[in-house]
C-alpha positions in Angstrom: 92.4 -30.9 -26.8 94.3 -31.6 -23.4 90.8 -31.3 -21.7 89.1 -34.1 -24.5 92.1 -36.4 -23.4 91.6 -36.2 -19.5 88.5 -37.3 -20.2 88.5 -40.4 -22.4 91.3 -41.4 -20.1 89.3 -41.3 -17.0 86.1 -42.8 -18.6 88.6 -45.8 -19.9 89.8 -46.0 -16.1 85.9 -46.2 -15.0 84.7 -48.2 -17.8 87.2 -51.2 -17.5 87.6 -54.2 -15.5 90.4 -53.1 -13.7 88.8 -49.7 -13.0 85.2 -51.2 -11.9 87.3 -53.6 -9.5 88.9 -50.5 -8.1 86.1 -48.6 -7.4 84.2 -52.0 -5.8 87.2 -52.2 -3.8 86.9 -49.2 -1.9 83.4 -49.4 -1.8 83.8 -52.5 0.3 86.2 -50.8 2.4 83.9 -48.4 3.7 81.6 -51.3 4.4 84.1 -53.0 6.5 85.0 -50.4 8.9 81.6 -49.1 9.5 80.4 -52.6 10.5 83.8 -53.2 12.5 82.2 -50.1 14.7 79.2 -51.9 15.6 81.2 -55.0 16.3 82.9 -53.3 18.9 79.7 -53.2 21.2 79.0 -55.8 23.1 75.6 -56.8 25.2 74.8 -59.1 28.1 73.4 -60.3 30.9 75.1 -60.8 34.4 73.7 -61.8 37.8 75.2 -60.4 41.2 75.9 -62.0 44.8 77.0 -59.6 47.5 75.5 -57.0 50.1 73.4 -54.9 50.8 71.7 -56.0 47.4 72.0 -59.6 48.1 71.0 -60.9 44.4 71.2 -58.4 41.9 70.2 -59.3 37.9 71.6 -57.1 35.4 71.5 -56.2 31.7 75.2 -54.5 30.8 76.8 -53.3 27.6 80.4 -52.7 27.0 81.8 -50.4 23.8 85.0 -50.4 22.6 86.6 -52.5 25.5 86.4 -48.7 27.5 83.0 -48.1 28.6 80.3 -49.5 30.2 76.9 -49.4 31.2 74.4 -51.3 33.0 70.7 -51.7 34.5 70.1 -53.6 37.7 67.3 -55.1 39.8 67.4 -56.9 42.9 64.6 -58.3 45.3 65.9 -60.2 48.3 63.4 -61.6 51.6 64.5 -62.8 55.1 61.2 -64.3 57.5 62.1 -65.9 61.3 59.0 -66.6 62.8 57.6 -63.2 63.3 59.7 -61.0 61.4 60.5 -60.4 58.1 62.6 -58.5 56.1 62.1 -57.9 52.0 64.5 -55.3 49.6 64.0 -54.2 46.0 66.5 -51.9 44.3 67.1 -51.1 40.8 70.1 -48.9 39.7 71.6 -47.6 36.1 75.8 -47.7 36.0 78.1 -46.2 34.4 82.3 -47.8 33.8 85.4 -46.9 32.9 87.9 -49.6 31.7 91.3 -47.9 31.3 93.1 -51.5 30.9 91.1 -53.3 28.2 88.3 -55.1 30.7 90.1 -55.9 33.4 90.1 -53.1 36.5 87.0 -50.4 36.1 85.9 -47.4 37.7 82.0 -46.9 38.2 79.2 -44.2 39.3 75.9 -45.9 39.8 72.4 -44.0 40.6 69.1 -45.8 42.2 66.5 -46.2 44.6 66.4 -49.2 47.5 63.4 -49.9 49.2 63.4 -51.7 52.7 60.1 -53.3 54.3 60.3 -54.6 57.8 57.4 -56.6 58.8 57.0 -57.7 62.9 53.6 -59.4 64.0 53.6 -58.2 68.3 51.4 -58.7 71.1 50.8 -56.5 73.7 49.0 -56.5 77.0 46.4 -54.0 78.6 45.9 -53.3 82.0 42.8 -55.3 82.9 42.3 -57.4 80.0 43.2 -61.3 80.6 44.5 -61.3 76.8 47.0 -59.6 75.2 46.3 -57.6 71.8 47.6 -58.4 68.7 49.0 -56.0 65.9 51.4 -56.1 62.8 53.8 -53.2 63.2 55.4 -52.1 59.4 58.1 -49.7 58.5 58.5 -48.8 54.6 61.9 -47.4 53.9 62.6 -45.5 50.8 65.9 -44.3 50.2 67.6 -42.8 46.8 71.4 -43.4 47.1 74.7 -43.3 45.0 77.0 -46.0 44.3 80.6 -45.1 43.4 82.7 -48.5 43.4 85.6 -50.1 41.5 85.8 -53.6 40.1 87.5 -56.0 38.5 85.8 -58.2 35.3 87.3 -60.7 33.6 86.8 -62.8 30.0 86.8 -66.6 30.6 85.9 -67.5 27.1 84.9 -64.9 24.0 81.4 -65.0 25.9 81.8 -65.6 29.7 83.3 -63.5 32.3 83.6 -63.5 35.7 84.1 -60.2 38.7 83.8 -58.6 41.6 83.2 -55.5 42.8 83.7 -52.8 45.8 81.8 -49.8 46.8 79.8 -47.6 48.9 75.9 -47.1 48.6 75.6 -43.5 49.9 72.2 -42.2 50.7 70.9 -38.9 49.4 67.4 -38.8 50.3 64.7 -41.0 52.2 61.5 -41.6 53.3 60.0 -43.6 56.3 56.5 -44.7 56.6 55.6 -46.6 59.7 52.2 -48.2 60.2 51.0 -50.3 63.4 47.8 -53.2 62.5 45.6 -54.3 65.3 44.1 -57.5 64.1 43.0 -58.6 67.5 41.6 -56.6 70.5 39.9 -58.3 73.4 37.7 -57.5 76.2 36.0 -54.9 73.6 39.0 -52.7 74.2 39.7 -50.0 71.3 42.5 -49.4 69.2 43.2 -45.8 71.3 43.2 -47.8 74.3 45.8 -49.8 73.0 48.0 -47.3 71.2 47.8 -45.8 75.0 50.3 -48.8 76.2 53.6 -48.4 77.9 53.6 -51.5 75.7 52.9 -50.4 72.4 54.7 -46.8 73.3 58.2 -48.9 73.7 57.5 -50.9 70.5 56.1 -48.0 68.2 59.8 -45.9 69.2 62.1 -48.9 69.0 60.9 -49.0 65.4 60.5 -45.8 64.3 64.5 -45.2 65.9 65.7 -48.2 64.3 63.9 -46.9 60.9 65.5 -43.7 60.9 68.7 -44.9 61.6 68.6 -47.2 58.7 67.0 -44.6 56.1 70.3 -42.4 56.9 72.8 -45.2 57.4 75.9 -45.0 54.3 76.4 -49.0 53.7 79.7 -50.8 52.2 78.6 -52.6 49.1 80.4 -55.6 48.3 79.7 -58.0 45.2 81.2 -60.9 45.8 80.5 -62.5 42.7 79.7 -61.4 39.1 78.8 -64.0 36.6 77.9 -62.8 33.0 77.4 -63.8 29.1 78.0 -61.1 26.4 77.7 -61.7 22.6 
């Protein structure tokens, strides 16, 4: 008899307006705090000023006002009159925000590749005209990027940074190349490469490419603009 009551009472709970608000009401609960996780993520796009990357894009995301992550990609190019200088790197980043967005730890991982570029002429014993060639070193080097920072909300959507660093190299490559692209008197491209000339140039280049390939550079941002919905 106890057992019949229980159970009309419960169905009387279910069945009625008060009980089917209820049971709506915690239904919408549940709702609201599993959307109120995904509101806590937040994506963007940011662009950085500062060395050695010079101009840096970026696509970040930010969860829970504590960690961050970002990709990066930066392409920068330097030419006076015979020389030029280009550099691409793209990175993936990692931050910690211990203070709500403001001051951030961060590990970073990618590649930089540097490509010097120096049109030369040198002379031959003999010949009345100097030969011509295009002397390029490729630089390749995998590197690490621990740095802190400091970002900062202007509105619900903008925010502006900086940030502080060291790239660190952990391996590289070097690939040097020399072009003739004009050789007179008939003279051959051995003759040439056998130059006190083109000896001097050929190891001024490959030293100053091997000291760059190993060379641990401050990185600096200077500026980080960004928009995050």
């Amino acid at each position: 008899m106890m057992v019949r009551l229980l159970l009309m009472f419960s169905s009387y709970l279910i069945l009625s307006p008060s009980g089917a608000a209820l049971a709506q009401s915690d239904s919408t609960s549940i709702d609201t705090s599993t959307s109120s996780q995904f509101s806590d993520i937040k994506w963007g796009a940011g662009l950085n000023v500062g060395f050695p990357f010079v101009f840096n894009g970026s696509v970040d995301g930010l969860w829970d006002q504590t960690y961050g992550a970002g990709v990066n990609l930066g392409y920068f190019q330097f030419t006076e009159d015979r020389f030029k200088v280009s550099s691409i790197n793209y990175d993936v980043r990692f931050r910690w925000f211990p203070t709500e967005y403001g001051l951030f730890a961060g590990l970073g991982l990618g590649q930089q590749i540097v490509t010097i570029t120096a049109d030369m002429g040198f002379a031959i014993e003999g010949a009345t005209e100097n030969f011509q060639a295009t002397g390029k070193s490729k630089i390749s080097a995998l590197y690490l990027l621990p740095h802190l920072g400091w970002h900062h909300f202007l509105t619900d959507h903008i925010y502006l940074g900086f940030e502080l660093g060291l790239r660190s190299i952990l391996s590289s490559t070097i690939d040097t190349t020399f072009d003739f692209s004009y050789l007179p008197n008939n003279s051959t491209a051995d003759e040439a490469a056998a130059t006190d000339s083109y000896q001097s140039a050929k190891h001024i280049v490959d030293s100053a490419s091997e000291s760059l390939s190993r060379k641990n550079l401050l990185y600096v941002s200077l500026l980080k603009a960004g928009w995050m919905f």
